[in-house]
VEXMI-768139 format. One record per atom (N, C-alpha, C, O): x, y, z. Coordinates in steps of 0.02 Angstrom, whole numbers, plus 50000, padded with zeros to 5 digits. Example, Ala and Ser with C-alpha at 12.3 -4.5 7.8 and 13.67 -1.06 7.14 Angstrom:
2
506604971650390/506154977550390/506604983550390/507124983450423/506424988850354/506844994750357/506455000250394/506705005750402/
This chain:
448
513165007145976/513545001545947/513114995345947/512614994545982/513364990945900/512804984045884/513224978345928/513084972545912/513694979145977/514044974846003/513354973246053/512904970146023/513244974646113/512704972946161/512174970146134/512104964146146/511604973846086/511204972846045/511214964046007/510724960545993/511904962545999/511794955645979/511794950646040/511734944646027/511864952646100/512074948246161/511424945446191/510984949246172/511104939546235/510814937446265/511054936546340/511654936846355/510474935246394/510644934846441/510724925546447/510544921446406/511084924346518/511264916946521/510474913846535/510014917046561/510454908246516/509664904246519/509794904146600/509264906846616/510074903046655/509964900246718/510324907846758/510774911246733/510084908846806/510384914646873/510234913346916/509684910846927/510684914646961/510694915247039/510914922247070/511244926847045/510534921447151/510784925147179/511624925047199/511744920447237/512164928947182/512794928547215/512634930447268/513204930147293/512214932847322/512534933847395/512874938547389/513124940547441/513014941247343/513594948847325/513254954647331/512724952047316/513084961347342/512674965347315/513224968347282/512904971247238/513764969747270/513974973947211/513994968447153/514114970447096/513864961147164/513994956347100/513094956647086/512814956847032/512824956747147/512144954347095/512174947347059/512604942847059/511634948047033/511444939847002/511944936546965/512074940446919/512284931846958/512804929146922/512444922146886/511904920346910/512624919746850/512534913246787/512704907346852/513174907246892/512214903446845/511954899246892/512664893846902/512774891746958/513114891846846/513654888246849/514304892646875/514874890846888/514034898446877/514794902046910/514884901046952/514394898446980/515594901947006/515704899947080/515894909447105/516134914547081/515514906447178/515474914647202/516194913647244/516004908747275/516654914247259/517194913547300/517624921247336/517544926447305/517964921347386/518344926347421/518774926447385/518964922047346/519124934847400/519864932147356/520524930047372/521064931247345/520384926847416/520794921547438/520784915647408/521284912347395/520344914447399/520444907647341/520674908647270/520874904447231/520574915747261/520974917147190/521644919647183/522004918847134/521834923047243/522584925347241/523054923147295/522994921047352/523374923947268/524124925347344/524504932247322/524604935047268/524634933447377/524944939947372/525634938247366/525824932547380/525964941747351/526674939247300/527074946647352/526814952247354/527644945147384/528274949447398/528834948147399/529224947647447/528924947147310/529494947147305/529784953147304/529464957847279/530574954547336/530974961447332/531694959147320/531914953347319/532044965147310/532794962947277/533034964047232/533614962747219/532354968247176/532754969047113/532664974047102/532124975947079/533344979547120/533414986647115/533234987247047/532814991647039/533394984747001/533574987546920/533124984646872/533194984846811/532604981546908/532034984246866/531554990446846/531514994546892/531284991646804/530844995546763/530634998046808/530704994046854/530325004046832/529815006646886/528985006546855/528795010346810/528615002046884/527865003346855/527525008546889/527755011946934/526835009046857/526375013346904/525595011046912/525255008346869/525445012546967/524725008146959/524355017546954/524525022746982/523755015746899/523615023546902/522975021746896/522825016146875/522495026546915/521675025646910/521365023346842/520975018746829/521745029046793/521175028946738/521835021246679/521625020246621/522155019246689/522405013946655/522675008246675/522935003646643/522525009246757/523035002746767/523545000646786/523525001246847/524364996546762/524764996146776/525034998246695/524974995846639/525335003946723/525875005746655/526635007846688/526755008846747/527065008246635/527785010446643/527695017846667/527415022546640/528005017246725/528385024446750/528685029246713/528645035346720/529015026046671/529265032046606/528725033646570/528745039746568/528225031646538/527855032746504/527365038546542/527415044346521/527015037446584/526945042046652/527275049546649/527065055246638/527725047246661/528005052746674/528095058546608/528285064346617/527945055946546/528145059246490/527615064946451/527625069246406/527175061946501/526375065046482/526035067546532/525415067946533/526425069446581/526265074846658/526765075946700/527265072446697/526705080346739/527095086646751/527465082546822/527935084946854/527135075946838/527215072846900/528115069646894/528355067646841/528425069846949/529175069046955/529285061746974/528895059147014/529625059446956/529915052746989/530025053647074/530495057147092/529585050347125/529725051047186/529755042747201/529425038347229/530055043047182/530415032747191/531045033547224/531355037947193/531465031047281/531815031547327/532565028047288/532635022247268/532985032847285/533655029447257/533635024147277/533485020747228/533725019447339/533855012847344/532855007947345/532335008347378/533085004547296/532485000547287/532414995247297/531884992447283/532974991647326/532854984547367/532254983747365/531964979347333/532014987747400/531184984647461/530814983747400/530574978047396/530674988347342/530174987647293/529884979047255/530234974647231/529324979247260/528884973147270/529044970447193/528914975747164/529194967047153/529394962447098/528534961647069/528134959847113/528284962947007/527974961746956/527964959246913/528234961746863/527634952546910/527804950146849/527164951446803/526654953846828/527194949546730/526554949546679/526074944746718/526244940146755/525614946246706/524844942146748/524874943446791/524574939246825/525094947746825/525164949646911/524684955646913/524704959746868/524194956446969/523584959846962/524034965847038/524244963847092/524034971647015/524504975147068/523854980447086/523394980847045/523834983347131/523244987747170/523894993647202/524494992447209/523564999747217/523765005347253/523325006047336/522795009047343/523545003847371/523165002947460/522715006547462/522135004347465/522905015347459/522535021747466/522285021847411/521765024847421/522325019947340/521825022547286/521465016947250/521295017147191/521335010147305/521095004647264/520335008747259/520085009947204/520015010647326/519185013847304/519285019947253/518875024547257/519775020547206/519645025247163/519795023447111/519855027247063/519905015947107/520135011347045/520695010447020/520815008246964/521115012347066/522045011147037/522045004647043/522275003147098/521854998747004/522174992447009/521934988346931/521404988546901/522254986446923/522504980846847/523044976946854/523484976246897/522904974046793/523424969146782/524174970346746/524174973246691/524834968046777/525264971646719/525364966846675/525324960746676/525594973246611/525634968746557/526754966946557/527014963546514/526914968346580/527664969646611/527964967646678/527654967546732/528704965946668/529044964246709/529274972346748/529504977446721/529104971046821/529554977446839/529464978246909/529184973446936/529674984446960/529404984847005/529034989847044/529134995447020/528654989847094/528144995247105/528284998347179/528814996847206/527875002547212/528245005447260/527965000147349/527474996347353/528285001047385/528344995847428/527594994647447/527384988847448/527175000247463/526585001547485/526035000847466/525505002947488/526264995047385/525924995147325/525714986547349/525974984947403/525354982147323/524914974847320/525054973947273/524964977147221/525384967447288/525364963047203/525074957247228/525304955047281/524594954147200/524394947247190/524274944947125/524174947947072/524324937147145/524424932847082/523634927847077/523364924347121/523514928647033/522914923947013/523324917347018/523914915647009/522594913547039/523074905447065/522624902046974/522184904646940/522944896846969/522704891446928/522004891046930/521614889846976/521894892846847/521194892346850/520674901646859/520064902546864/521214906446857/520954912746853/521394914646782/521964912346777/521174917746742/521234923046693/521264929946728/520854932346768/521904933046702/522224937746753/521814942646716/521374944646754/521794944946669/521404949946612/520654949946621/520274954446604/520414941946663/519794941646677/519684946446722/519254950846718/520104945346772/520234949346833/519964955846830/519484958946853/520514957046789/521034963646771/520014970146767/519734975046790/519914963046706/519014969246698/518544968646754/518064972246766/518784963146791/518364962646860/518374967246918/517944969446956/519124968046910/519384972646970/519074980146955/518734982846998/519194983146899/519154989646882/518404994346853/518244999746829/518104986846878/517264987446873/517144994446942/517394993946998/516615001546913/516555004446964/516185000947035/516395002547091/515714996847028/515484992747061/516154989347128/516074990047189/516734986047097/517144983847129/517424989347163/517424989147225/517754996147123/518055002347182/517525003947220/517725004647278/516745005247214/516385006547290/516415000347338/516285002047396/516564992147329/516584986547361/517314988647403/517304987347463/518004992047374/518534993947388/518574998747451/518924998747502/518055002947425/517915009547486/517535004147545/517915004147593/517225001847553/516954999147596/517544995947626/517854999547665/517734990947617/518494987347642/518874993147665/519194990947713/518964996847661/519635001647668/519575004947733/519045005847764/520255006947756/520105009947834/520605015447844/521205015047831/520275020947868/520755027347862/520295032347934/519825031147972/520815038847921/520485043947943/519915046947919/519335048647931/520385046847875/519965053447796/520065049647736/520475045047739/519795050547688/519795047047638/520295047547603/520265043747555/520945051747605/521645053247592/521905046647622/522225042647588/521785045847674/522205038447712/521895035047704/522195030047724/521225032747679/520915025547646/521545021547645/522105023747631/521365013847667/521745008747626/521785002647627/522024999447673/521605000847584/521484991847563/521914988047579/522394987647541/521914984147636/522494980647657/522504973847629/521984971047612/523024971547623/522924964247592/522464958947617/522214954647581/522354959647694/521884955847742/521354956547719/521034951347715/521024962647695/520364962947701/520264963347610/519654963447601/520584963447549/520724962247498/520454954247497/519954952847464/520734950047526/520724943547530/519874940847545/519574936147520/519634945747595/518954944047619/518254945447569/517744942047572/518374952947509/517954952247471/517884943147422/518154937847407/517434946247418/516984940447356/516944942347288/516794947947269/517074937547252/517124939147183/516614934247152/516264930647187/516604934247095/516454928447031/516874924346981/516934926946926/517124919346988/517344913946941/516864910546889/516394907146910/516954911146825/516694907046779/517234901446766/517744899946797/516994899246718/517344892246710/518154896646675/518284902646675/518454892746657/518904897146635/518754897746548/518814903346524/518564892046500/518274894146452/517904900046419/517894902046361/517554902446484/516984908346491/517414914746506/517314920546488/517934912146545/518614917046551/518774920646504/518594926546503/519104918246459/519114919246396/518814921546337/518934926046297/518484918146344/517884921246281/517524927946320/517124931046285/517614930246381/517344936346403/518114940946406/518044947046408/518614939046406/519254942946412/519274945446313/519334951346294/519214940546275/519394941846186/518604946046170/518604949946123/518014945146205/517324948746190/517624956846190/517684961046146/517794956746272/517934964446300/518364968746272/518274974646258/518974964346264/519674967746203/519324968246138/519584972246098/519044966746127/518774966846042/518364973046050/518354976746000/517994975246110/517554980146116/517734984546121/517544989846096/518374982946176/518744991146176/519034993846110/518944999446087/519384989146084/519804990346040/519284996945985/519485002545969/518674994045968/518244996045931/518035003045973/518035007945935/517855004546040/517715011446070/518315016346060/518225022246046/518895013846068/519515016946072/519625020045993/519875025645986/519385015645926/519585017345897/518905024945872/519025030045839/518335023145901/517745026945891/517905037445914/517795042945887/518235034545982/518385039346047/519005042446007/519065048546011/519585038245962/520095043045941/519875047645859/520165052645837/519425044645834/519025048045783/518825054345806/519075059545784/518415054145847/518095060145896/518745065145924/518785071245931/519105061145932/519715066445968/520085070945888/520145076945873/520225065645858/520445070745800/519955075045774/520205079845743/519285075045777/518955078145758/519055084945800/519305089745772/518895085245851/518895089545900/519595093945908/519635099445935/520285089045867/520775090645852/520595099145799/520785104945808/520155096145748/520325100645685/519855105145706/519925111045690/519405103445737/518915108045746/519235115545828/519005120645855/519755111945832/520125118045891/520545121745856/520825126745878/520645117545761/521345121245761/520975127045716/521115132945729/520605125845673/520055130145649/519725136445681/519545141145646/519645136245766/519375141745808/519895143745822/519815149845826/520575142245836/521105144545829/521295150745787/521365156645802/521355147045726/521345151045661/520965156845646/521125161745614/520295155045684/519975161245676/520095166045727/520125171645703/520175165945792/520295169345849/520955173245834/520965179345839/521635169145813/522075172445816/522375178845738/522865182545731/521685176845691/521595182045656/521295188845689/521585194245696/520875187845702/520325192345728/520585196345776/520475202445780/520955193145816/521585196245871/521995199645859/522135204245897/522365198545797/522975201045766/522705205645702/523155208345670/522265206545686/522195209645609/521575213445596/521475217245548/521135211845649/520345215545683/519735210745621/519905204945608/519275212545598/518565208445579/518645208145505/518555203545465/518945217245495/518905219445418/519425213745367/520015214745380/519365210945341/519815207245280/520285212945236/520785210745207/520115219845231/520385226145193/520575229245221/520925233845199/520455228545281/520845236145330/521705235645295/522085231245273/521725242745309/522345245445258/523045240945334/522855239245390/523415240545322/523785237545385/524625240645388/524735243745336/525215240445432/525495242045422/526035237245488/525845234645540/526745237645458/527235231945507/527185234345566/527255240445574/527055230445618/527035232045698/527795233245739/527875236645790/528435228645694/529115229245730/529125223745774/529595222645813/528455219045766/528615211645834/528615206745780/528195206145735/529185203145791/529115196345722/528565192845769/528125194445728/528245189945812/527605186645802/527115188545792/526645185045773/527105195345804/526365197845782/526405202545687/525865204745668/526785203145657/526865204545593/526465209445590/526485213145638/525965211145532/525705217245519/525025216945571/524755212145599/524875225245570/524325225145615/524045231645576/524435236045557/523425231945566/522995237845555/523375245345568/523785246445612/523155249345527/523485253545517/523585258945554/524015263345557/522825256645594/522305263345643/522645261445716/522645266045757/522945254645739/523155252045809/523735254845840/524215256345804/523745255445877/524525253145933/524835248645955/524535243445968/525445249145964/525715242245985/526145248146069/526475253446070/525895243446121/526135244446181/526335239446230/525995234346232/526865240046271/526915236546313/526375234046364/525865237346370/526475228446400/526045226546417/525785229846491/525235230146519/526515232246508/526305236646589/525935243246572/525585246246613/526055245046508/525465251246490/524895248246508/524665249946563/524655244546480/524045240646494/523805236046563/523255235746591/524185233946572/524155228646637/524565232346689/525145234046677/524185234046764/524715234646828/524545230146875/523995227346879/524905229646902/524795222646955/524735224747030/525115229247048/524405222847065/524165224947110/524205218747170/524165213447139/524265217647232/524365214347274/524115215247357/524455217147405/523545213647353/523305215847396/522975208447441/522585204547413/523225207347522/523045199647556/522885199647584/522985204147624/522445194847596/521865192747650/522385192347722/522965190647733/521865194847755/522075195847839/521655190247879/521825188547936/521165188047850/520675182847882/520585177247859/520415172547896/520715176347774/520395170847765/519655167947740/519535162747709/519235172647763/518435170547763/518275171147696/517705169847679/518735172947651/518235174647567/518325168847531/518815165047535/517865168347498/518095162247437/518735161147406/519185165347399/518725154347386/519445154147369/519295151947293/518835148147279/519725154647245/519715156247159/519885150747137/520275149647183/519935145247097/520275143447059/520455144146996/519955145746965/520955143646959/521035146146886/520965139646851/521275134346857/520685140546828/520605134746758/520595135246697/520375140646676/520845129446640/521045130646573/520575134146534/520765138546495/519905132346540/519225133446501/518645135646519/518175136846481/518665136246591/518075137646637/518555145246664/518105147946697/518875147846667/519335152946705/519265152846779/519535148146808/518915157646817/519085157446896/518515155346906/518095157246865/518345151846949/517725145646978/517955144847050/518515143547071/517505145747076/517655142047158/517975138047164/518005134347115/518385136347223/518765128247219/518515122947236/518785117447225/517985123547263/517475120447293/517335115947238/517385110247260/517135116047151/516825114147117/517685109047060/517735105247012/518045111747098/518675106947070/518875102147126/519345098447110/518675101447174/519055099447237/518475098647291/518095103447301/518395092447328/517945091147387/518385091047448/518155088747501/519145093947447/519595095447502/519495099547522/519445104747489/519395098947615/519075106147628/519485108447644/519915104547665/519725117747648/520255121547657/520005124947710/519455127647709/520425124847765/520235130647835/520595137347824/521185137747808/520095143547835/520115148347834/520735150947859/520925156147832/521125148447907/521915149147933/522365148047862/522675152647836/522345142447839/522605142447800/522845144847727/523315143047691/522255150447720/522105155147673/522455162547680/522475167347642/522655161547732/522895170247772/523455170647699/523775165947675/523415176747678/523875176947635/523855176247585/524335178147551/523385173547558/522965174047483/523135180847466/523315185747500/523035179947401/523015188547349/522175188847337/521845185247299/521915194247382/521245197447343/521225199147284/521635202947258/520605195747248/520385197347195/519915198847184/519475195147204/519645207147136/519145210547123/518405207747059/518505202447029/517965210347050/517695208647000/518115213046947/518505217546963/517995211146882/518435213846819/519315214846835/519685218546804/519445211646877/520365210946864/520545203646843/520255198246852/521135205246813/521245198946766/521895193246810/522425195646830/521815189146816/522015182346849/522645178946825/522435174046795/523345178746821/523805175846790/524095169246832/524345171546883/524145164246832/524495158946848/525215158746801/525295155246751/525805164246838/526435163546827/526695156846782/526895157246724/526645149746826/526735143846826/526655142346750/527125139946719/526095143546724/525705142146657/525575145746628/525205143146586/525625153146615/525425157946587/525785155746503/525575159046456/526245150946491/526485148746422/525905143446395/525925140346342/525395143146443/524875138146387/524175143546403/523625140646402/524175148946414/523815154746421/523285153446479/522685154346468/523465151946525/523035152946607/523215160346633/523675163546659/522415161346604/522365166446613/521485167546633/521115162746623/521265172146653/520645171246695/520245178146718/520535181646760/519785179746701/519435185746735/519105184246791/518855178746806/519095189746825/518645188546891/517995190246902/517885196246897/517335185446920/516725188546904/516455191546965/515945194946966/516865190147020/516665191547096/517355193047119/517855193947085/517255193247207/517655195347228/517885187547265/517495182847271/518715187547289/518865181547317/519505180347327/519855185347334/519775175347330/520545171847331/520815169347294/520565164247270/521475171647270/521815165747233/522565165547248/522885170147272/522805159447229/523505156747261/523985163247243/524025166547191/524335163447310/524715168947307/525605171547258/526005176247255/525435162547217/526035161847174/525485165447099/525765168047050/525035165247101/524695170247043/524795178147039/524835181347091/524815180746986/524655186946974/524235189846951/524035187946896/523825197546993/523285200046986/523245207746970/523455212247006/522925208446908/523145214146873/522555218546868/522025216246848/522595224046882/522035231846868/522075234246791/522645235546771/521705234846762/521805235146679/521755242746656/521305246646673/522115243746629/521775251546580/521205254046559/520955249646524/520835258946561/520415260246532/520295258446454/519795256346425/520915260046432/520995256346356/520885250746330/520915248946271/520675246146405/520785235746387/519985234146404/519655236146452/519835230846360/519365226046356/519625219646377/519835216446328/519685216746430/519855212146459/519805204346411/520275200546398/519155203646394/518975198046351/519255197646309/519415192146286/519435203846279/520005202446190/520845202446213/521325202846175/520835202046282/521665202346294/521525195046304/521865191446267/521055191546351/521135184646356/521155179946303/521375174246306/520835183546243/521025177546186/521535178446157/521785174146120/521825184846168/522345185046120/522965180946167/523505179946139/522885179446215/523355177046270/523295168646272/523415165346323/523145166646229/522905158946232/523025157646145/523025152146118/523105163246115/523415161846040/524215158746058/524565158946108/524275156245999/525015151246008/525485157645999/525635159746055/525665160245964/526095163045957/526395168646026/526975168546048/525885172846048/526015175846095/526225170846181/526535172446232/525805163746154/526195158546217/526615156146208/526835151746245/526965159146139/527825156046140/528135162146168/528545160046209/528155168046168/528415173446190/528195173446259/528555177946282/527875171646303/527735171746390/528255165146397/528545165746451/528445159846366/528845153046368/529475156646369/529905156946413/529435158646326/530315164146317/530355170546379/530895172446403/530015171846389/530165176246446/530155173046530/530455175046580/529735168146521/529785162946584/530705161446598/531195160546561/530545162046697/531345160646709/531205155446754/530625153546765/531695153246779/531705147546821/532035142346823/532625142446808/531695135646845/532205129346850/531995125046796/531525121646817/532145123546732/531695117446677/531655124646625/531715130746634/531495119646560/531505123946507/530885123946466/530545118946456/530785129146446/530085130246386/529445132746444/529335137846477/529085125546435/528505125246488/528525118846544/528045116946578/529065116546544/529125111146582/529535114546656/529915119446651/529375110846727/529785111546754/529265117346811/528665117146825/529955123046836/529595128346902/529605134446841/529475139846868/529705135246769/529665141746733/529245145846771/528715143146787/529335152246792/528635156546810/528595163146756/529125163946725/528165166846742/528185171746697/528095177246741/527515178146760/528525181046762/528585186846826/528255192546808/527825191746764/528315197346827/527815202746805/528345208446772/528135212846736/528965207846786/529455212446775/529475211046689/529515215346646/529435204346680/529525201146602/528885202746572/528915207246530/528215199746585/527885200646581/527535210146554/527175211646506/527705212546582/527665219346566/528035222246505/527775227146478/528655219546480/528985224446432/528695218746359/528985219746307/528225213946358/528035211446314/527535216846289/527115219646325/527645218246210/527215221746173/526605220046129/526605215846084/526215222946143/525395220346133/525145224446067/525265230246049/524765219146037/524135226745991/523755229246035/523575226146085/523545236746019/523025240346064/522595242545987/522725246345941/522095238646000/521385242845940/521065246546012/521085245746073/520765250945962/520295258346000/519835251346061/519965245346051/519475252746103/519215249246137/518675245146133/518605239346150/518065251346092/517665248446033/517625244145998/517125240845984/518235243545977/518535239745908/518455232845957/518035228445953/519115233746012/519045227746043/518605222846061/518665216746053/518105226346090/517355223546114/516885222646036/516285222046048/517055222545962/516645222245928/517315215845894/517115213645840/517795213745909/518125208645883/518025204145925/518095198545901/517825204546008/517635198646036/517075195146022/517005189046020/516565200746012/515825198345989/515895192845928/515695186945931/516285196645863/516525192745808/516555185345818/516245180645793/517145186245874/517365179045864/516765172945917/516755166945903/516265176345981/516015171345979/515365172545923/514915169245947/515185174945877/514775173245835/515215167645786/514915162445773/515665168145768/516195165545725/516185158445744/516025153945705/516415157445826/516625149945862/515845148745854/515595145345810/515615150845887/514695148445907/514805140045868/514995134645892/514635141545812/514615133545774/515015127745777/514875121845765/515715131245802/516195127145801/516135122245868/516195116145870/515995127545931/516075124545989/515325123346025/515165123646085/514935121945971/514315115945963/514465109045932/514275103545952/514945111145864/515175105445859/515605100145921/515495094345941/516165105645939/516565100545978/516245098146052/516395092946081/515745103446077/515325101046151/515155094846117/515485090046134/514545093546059/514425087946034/514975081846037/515035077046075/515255083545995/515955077546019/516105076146067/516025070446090/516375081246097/516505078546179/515855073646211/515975068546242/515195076046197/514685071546241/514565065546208/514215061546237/514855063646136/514875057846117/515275052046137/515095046146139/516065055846159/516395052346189/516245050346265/516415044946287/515965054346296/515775051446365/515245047646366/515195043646413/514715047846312/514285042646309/514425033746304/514195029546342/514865032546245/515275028246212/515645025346274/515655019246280/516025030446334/516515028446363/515815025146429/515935020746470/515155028546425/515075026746472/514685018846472/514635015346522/514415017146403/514245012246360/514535006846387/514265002046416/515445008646370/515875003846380/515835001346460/515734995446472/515885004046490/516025004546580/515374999246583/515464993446600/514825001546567/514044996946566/514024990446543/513714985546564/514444991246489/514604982646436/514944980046495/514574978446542/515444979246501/516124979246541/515824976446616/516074971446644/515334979946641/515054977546681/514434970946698/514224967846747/514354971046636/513404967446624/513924960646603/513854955246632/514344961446561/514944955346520/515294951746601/515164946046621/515594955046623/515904951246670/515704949946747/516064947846792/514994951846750/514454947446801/514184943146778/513744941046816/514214940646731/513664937246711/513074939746673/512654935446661/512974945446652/512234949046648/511974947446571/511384946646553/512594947146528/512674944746452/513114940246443/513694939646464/512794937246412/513154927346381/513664930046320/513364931946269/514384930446320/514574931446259/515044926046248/515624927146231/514734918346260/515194912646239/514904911746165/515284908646127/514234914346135/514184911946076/514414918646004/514344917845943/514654924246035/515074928945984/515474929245945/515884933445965/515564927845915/516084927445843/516534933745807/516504936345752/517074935045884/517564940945871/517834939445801/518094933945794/517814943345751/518084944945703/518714947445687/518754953645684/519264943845676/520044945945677/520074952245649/519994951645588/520164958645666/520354966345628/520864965545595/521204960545609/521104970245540/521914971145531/522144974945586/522674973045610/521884979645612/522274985345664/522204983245732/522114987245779/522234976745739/521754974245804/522384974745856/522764969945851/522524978145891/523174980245940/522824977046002/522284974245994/523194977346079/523154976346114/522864982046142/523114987446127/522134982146201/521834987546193/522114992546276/522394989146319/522024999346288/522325002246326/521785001046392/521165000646390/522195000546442/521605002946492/521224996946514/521424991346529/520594999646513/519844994446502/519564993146577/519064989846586/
């Protein structure tokens, strides 16, 4: 981007005395943040809005939150105690300030008791703040302040909140670095949702091709004939259609000790150590009871098996004992059951057979094995199978070069921003002489 590229550094610097601020513009004031806030506890107003202070945005609405993850309202029927928020009020999470839960809200509402609100005094720009606070620089300044057992109980107390050091510019400089930064995001955000739709069409396309290739085999002519399943419609002429316990038996077999690796299932990576999702360490006691898992048996996460978590095993190891672990037929090529199990159509039929508490894919749905089993599958010869998987990654190959590409564009861009964001609101780049250009689509930007 040509945003940085036009920027200069300030003619005069000093040392701040800071090491996470580093050099600051010789007219700035280095101050504690005590001279910039008071901490605000107001309580009393049950029937406001519930906010949330969250890592990757900030202070947003609790409903909104909640509408876009699986996480439950754990806010206490009576909310007296809950701390009052007003707009410009800079609110922090105790335990997750060193991981960056803190911004500014843009809303009236209230947060959970355990939560920090302070108020910028006269003479702070709360939005100034807002990019000050959420600088990574500031969450390792956070971890330092913080006092726990384990880093689960970290927590930023208001006392020692008060004792870091910050940077004040004039408040003019406030400004013109708060409308620089929104103008910047606005412009990454809109870069980053380009890239996402892209990556959009480019999934629905490997899609398209996978769940052909799955359902109908390589040939475009193969002679075909009705299968009897309305989602799967015609299938080759030469196939079978079988239940799925023909194919899949499930097997249950548990650790007595503990000592083996422990599996995790994942959307895109399948079973991976947990080690490489998670720096929580798990004691071997606590594992008693795991379901062993073989090399070549296939991995089901009940819970999710309606957005196709599903997983082969490349070793031997553990996985959560609410999963299911299946011994395959000689007839199954494992790899062409996993894609066909991540096609949409067959993850509306595991959604429909899911029982439980909540509906569709929301909620405790699990997909049991009893259900699970009388679902009817294509069976191509085995051959066939292993020469339609090949297909399709020669097929994807291009596609999912394209979208890796995308994806590393967006983390570049995002990481650009984090760098601007940082160099802009120490001091490191002068952007009082920039000339933000009014957009038509110029919204208020997310996050930042």
């Amino acid at each position: 981007m040509t945003l940085a590229m036009k920027l200069k550094p300030y003619p005069a610097m000093k040392d701040s005395g800071v090491e996470w601020l580093g050099e600051v513009p010789e007219h700035w004031e280095v101050v504690p943040n005590r001279a910039l806030f008071d901490e605000i506890k107001e309580r009393d107003y049950p029937d406001e809005q519930m906010l949330s202070v969250t890592i990757k945005k900030g202070v947003i609405k609790q409903a909104a939150l909640l509408e876009v993850t699986s996480k439950k309202d754990s806010s206490n029927l009576d909310r007296s105690n809950y701390k009052l928020v007003q707009p410009g009020d800079i609110a922090y999470n105790k335990m997750r300030a060193w991981q960056g839960a803190v911004g500014v809200s843009d809303y009236r509402g209230i947060i959970s008791p355990a939560y920090v609100v302070q108020r910028p005094r006269t003479g702070g720009n709360s939005r100034y703040f807002h990019y000050l606070l959420r600088m990574p620089a500031f969450a390792k300044e956070a971890e330092r302040w913080s006092y726990g057992i384990t880093s689960d109980m970290w927590s930023l107390r208001p006392e020692h909140f008060k004792m870091i050091y910050g940077c004040l510019p004039p408040l003019p400089e406030q400004a013109a670095i708060v409308r620089f930064l929104d103008h910047a995001n606005r412009r990454v955000q809109r870069y980053v949702g380009a890239k996402q739709k892209l990556i959009g069409l480019l999934e629905e396309q490997k899609q398209a091709i996978i769940r052909r290739a799955v359902t109908r085999g390589l040939d475009p002519d193969v002679p075909v004939k009705p299968s009897g399943i309305k989602w799967l419609g015609q299938v080759p002429t030469h196939w079978e259609v079988l239940r799925t316990k023909q194919l899949f038996t499930e097997v249950d077999c548990r650790t007595t000790t503990g000592t083996e690796v422990l599996l995790s299932l994942r959307m895109y990576q399948g079973l991976v150590p947990h080690t490489e999702v998670s720096t929580v360490p798990i004691s071997a006691d606590s594992l008693i009871g795991f379901k062993k898992v073989e090399p070549g048996q296939v991995v089901m996460n009940r819970m999710r098996a309606a957005i196709g978590m599903f997983g082969l095993a490349g070793r031997t190891g553990l996985v959560s004992p609410d999963y299911a672990v299946f011994e395959l037929s000689q007839t199954v090529d494992a790899e062409y059951y996993l894609r066909l199990f991540k096609t949409r159509p067959i993850r509306a039929v595991f959604r429909i057979e899911s029982k439980g508490l909540g509906t569709g894919s929301a909620g405790f749905m699990r997909l049991y094995t009893d259900r699970f089993g009388i679902i009817k599958l294509p069976v191509p010869p085995k051959k066939e199978q292993s020469n339609i998987v090949q297909g399709i990654n020669v097929a994807a190959e291009k596609i999912d070069i394209a979208i890796d590409r995308a994806r590393r564009e967006i983390e570049l861009i995002r990481e650009f921003r984090t760098r601007l964001i940082a160099d802009v609101v120490t001091g490191k780049l002068d952007v009082r002489g920039y000339n933000v250009v009014k957009e038509s689509d110029d919204t208020a930007p997310e996050g930042g």
